[in-house]
Phi, psi and omega in degrees: 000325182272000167242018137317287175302345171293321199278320198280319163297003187223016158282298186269017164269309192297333198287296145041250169274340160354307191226041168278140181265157168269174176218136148284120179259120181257325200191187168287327185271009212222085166245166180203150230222071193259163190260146189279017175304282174341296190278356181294135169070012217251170183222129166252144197189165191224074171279247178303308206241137192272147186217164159247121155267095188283157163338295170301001180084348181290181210192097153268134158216160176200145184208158200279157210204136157215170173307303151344298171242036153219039149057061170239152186304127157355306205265034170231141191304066172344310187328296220248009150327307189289335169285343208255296192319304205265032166047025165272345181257135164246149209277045141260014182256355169286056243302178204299320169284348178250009137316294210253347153270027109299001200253327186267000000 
């Protein structure tokens, strides 16, 4: 009986993992989801940031950002940090001082 039940578990572990994706957890709000086409051959590490490195050499990382560890003022909005950086929001709608730590 137990090794009946070994083998119909390592069927459905193997059927399973076949098309499983990975998922990178940076936080609670903040996972990314690669296919596993993407982890074949792939190096997964960790320095400052958890990253992949594929097969083909491209390099996913992601890492988590606060006001705290990119040294910015208290009253500026994390959200819209990535818009202010990739110039679709423009820092003339900011005051001048959280202006001038994003600029630095």
């Amino acid at each position: 009986m137990k090794t009946y039940i070994t083998g119909i578990l390592a069927v459905l572990l193997s059927a399973c993992s076949a098309n499983a994706d990975t998922t990178l957890s940076f936080g609670a709000d903040f996972k990314l989801t690669l296919r596993q086409s993407l982890m074949d051959g792939a190096t997964m590490f960790s320095s400052d940031e958890l990253s992949v490195k594929t097969a083909n050499n491209q390099l996913i990382s992601g890492r988590l950002l606060s006001v705290d560890s990119e040294n910015l003022p208290q009253s500026l909005n994390i959200q819209q940090y990535p818009d202010y950086l990739l110039k679709r929001t423009p820092l003339t709608n900011l005051p001048p001082r959280n202006c001038k730590a994003i600029r630095e």
